[in-house]
Backbone as CSV, one residue per row, in Angstrom:
resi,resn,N_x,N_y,N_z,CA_x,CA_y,CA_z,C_x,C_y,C_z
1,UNK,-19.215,29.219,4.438,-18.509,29.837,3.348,-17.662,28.783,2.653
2,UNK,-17.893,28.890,1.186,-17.046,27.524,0.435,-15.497,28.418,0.222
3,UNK,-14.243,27.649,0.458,-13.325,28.062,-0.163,-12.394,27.301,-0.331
4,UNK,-11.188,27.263,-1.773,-10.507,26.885,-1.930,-8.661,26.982,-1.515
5,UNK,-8.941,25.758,-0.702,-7.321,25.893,0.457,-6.431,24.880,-0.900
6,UNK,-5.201,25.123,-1.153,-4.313,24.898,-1.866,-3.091,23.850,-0.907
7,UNK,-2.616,22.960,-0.897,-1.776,22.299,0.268,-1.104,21.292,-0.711
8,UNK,0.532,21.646,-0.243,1.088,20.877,-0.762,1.648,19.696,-0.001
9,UNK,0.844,19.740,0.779,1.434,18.367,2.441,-0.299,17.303,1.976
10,UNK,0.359,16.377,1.434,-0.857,15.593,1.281,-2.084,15.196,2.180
11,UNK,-1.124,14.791,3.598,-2.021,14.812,4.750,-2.687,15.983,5.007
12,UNK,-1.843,16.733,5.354,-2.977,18.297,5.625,-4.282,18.327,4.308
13,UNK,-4.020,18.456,3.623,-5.065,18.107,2.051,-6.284,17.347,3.028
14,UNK,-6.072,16.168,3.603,-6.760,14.928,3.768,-7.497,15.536,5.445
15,UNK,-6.801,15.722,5.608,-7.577,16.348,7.279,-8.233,17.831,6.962
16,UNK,-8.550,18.531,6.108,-8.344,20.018,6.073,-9.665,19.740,5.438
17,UNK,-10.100,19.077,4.426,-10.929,19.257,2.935,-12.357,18.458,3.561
18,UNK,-13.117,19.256,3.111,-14.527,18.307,3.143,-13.892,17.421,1.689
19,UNK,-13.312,17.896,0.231,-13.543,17.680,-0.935,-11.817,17.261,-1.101
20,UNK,-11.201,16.685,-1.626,-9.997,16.457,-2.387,-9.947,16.358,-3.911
21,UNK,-9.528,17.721,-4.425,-8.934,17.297,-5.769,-7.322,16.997,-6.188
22,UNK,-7.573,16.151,-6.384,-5.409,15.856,-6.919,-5.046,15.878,-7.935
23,UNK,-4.140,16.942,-8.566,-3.968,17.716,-9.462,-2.426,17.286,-9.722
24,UNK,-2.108,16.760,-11.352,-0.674,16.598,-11.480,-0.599,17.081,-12.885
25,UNK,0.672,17.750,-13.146,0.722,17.985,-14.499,-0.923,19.333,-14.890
26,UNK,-1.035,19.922,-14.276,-2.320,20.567,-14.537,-3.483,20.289,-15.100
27,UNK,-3.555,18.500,-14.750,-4.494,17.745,-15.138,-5.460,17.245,-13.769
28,UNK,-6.461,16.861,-13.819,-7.096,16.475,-12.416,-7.058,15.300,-12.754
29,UNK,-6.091,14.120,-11.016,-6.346,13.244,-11.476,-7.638,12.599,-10.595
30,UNK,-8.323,12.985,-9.748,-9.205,12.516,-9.223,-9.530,13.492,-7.998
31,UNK,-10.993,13.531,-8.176,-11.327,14.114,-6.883,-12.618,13.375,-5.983
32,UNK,-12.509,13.562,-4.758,-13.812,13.366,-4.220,-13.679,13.307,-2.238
33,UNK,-14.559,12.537,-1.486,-14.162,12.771,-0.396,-12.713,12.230,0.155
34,UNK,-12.361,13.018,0.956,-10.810,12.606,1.832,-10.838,10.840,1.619
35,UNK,-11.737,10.344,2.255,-11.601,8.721,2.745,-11.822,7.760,1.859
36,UNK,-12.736,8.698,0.413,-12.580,8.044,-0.694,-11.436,7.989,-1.430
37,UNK,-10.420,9.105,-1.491,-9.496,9.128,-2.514,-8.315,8.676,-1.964
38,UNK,-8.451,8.585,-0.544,-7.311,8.009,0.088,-7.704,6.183,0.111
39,UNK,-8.819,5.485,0.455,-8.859,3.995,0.237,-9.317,4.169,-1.167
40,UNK,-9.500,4.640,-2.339,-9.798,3.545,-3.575,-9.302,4.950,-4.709
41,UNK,-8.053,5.342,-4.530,-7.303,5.755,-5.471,-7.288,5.378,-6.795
42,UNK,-7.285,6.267,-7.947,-7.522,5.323,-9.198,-6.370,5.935,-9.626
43,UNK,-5.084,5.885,-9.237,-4.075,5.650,-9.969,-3.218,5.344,-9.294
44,UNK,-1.583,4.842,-9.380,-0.493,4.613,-8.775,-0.056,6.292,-8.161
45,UNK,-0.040,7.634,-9.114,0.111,8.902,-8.338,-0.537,8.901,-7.401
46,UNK,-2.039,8.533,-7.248,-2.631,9.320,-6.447,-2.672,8.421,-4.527
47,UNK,-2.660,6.962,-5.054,-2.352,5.952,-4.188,-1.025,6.522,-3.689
48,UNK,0.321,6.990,-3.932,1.555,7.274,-3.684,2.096,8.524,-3.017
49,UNK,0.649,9.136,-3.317,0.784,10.385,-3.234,0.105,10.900,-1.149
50,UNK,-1.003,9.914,-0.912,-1.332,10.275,0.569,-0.973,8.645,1.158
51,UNK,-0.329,9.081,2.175,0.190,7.927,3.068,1.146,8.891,3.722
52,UNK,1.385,8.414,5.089,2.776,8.500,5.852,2.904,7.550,7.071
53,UNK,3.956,6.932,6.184,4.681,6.991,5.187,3.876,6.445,3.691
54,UNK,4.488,6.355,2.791,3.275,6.661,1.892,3.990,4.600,1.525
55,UNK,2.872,4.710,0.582,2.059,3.200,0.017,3.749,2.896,-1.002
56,UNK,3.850,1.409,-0.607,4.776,0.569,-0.862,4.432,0.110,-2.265
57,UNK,5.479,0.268,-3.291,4.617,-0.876,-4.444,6.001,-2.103,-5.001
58,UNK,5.210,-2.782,-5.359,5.775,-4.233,-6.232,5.381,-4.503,-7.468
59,UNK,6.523,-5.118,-8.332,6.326,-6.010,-9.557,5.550,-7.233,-9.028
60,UNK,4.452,-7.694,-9.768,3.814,-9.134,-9.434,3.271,-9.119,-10.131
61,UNK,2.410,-10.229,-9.982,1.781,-11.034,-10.973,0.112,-11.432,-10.299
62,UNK,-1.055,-10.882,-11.312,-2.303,-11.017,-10.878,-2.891,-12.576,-11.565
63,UNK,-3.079,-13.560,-10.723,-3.201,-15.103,-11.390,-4.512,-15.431,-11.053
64,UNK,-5.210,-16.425,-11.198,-6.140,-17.203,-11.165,-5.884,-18.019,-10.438
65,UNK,-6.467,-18.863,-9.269,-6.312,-20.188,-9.090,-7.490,-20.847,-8.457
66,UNK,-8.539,-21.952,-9.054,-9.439,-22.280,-8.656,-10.168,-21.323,-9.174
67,UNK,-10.350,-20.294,-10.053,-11.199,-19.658,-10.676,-11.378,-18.183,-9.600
68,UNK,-10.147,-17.781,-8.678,-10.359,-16.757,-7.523,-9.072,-15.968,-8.059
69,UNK,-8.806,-14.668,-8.193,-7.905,-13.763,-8.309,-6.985,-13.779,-7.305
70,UNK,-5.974,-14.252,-7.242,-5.070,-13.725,-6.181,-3.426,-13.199,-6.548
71,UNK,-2.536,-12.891,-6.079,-1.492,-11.786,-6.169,-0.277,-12.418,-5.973
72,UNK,0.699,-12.636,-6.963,1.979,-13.580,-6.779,3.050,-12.154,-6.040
73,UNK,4.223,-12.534,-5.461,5.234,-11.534,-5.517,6.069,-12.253,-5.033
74,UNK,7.498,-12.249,-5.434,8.049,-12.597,-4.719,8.098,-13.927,-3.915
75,UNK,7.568,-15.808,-4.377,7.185,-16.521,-4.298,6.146,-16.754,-3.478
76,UNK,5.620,-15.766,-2.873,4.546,-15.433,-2.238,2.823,-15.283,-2.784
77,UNK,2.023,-15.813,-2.375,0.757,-16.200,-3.291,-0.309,-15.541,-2.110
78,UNK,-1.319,-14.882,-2.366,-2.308,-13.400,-1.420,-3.502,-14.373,-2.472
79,UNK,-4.561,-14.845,-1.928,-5.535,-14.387,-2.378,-6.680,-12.984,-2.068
80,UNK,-7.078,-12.739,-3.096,-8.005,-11.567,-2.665,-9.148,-11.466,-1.938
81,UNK,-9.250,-10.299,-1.600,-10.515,-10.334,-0.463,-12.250,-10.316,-1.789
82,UNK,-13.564,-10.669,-1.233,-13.865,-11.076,-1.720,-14.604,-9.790,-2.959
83,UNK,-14.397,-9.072,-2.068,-14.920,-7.532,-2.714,-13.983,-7.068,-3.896
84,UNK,-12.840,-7.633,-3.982,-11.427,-7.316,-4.924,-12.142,-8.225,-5.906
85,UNK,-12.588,-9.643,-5.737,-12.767,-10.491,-6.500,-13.736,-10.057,-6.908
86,UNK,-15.021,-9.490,-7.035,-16.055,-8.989,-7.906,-16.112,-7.868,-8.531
87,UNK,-14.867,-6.926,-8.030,-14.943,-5.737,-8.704,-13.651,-6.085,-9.988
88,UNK,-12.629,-6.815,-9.941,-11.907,-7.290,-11.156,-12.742,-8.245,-11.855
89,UNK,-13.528,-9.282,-11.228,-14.560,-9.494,-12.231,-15.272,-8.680,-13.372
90,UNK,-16.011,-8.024,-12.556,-16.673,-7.534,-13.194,-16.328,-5.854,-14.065
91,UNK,-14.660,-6.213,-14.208,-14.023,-4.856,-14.962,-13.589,-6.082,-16.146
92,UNK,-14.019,-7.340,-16.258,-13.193,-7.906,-16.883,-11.730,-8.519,-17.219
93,UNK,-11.274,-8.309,-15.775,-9.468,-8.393,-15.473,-9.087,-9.719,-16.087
94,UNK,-8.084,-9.841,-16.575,-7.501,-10.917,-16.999,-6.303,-11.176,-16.156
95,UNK,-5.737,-12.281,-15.726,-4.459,-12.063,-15.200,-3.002,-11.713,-15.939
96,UNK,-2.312,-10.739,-15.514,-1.302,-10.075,-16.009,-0.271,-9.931,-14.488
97,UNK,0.836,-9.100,-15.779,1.832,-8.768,-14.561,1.365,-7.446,-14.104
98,UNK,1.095,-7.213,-12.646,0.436,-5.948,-12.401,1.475,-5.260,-11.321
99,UNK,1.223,-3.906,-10.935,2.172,-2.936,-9.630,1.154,-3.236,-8.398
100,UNK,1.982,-3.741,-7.493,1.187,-4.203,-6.311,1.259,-2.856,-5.472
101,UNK,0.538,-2.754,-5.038,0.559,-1.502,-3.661,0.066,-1.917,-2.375
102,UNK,0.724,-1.604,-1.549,0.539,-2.247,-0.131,0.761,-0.978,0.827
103,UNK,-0.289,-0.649,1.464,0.441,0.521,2.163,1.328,-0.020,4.043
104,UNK,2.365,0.554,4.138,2.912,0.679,5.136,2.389,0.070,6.404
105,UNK,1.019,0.314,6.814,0.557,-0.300,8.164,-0.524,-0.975,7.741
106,UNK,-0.380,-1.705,6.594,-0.968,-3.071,6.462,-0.420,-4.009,6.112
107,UNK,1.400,-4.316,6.420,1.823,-5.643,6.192,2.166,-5.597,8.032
108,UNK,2.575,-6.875,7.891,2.420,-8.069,9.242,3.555,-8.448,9.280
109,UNK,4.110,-8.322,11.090,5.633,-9.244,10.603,5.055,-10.918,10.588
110,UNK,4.996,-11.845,9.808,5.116,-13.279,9.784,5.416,-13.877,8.551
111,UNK,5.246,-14.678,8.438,5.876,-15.961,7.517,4.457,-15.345,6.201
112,UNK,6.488,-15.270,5.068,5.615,-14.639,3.644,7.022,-14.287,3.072
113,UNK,7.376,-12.962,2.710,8.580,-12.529,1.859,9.729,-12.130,3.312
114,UNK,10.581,-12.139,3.027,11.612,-11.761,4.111,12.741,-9.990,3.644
115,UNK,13.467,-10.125,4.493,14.168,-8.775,4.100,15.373,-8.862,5.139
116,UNK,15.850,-7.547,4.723,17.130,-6.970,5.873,16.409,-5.512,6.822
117,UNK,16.435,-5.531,7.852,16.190,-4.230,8.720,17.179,-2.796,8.175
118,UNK,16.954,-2.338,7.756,18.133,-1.186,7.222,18.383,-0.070,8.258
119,UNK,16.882,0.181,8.790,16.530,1.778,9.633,15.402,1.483,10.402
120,UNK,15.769,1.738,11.682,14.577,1.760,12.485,13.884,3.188,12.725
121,UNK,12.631,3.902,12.162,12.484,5.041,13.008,11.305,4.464,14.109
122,UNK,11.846,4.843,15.539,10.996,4.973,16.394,9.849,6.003,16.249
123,UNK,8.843,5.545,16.253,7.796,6.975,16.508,6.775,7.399,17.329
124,UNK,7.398,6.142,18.177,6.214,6.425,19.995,5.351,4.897,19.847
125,UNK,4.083,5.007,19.374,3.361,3.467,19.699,3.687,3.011,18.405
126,UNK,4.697,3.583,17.457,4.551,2.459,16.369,6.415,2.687,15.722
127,UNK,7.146,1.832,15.089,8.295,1.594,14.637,8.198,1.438,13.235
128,UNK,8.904,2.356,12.413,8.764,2.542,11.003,10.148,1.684,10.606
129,UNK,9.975,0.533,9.895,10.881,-0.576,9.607,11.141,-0.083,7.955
130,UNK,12.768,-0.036,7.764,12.959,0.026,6.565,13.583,-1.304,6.281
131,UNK,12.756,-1.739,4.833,13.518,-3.132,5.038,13.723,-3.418,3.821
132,UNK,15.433,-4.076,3.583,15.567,-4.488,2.015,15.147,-5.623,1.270
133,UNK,14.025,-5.480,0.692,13.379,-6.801,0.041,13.182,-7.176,-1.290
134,UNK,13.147,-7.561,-2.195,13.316,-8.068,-3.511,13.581,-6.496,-4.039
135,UNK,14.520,-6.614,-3.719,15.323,-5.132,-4.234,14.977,-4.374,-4.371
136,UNK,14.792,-4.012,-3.201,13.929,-2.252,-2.847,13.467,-1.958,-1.449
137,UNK,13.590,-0.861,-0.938,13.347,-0.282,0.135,11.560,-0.221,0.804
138,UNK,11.521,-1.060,1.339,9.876,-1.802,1.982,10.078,-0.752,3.361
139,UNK,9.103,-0.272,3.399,8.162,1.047,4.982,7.362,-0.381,5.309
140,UNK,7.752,-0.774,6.589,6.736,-1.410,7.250,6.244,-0.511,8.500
141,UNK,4.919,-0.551,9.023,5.021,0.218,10.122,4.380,-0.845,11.152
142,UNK,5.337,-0.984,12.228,4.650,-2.015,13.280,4.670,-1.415,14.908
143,UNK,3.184,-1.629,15.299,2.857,-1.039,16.376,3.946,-1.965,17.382
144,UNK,3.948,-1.091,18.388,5.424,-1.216,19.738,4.254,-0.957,21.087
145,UNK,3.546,-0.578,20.869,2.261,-0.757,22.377,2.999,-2.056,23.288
146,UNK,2.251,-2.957,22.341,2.026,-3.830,23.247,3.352,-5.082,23.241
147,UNK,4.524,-4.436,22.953,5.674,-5.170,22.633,6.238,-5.403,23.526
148,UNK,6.835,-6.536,23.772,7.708,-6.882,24.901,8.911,-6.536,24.451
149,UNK,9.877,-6.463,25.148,11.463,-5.604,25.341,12.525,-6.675,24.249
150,UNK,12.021,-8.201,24.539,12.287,-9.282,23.383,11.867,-9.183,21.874
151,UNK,10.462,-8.894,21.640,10.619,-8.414,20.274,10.951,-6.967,19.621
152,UNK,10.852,-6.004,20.753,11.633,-4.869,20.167,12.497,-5.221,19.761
153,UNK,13.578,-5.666,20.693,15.024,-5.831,20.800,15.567,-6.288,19.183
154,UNK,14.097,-6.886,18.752,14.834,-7.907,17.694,14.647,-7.410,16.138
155,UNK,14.152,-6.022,16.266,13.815,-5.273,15.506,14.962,-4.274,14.988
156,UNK,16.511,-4.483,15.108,17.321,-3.919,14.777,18.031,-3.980,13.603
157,UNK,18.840,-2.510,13.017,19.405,-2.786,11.742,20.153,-3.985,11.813
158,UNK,19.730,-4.578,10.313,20.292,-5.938,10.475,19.841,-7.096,10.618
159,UNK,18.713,-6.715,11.589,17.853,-8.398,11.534,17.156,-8.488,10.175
160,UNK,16.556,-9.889,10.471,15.939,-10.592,9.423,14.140,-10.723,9.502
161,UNK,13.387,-10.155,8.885,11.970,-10.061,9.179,11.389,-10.963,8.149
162,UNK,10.237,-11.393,8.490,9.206,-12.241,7.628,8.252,-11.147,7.491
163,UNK,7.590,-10.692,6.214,6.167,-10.036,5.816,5.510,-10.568,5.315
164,UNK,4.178,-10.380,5.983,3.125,-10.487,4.849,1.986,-9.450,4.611
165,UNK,1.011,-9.581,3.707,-0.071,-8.429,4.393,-1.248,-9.076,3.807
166,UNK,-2.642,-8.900,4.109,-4.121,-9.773,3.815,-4.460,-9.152,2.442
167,UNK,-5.166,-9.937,1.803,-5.510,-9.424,0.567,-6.319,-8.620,0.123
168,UNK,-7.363,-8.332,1.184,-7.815,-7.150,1.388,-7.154,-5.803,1.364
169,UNK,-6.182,-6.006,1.703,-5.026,-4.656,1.450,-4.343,-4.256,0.345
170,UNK,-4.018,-5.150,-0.391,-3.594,-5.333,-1.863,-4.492,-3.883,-2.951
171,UNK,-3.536,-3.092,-3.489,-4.186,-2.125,-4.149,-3.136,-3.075,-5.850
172,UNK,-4.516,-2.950,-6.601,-3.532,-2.914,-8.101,-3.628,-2.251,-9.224
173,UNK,-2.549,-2.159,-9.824,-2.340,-0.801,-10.943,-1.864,-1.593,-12.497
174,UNK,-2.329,-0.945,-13.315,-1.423,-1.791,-14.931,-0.032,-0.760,-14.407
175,UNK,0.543,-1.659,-15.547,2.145,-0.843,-15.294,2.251,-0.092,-16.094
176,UNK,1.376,-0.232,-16.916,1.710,1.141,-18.059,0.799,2.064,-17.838
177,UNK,-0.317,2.240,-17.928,-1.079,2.972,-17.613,-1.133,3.741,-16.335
178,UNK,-0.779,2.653,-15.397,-0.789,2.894,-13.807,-2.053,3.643,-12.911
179,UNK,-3.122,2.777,-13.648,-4.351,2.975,-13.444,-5.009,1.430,-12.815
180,UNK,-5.867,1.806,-11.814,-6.037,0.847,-10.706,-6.828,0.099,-11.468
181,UNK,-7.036,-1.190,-11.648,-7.781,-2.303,-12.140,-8.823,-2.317,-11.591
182,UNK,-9.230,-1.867,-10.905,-10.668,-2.149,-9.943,-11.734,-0.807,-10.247
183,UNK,-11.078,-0.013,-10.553,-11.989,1.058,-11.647,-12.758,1.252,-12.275
């Protein structure tokens, strides 16, 4: 039997639906399967809209170097993965200043942009890091499994973290439009 379930909890939407339509303003902004609309979102709403915690974004800059697309922020330089690089190819991308999106459990604590620890939420095998970084509130989520009692420890309001995340993870949007470049 086909029927239409209504959910205003994004996740439930995403576990519940053979189908996802996402609806804003009584406009559709995209529909299709759960795993599609959650990895290749075609807008900044709809990218913002499923995550938990939901998808991080940045001011940056989409550059060239050596003739390969990669992602400035924050003196920090990402090249792209290679699948990013043929699909902005072949949309014609130029480099601009673009909205970076990074979701939550795909940055890394190491050497890249830094921050302040603000809030730790514990949440069993993983630690939801709020962290203040080029002025704004960064969701990191870092697994605690396999953590020793030394780097927990060091995970408190207040410390100082290094991020980064692979460029494969990198979602990008125009800023005005706020429509994904890879579209």
């Amino acid at each position: 039997t086909t029927f239409i379930y209504s959910a205003d909890n994004p996740m439930e939407a995403l576990a519940l639906g053979d189908r996802v339509v996402v609806i804003r303003d009584g406009f559709i902004q995209q529909s299709g399967v759960p795993q599609e609309v959650f990895k290749a979102p075609t807008s900044m709403f709809v990218a913002g809209f499923f995550g938990s915690p939901k998808m991080n974004f940045f001011d940056a800059m989409l550059v060239k170097h050596h003739g390969k697309y990669a992602v400035e922020v924050g003196g920090m330089t990402v090249e792209l993965s290679e699948e990013k690089q043929a699909r902005l190819a072949g949309n014609f991308v130029e480099p601009q200043a673009v909205k970076l999106g990074i979701r939550p459990e795909h940055i890394v604590l190491e050497k890249g942009l830094w921050g302040t620890v603000d809030m730790v939420e514990q949440m069993g095998s993983a630690a939801h890091l709020h962290v203040s970084a080029l002025g704004q509130d960064v969701v990191i989520v870092v697994p605690t499994m396999n953590m020793s009692g030394t780097e927990a420890a060091a995970m408190n309001r207040g410390a100082v973290v290094n991020f980064s995340f692979p460029g494969h993870a990198c979602y990008l949007f125009d800023p005005d439009t706020e429509c994904n470049l890879e579209n």
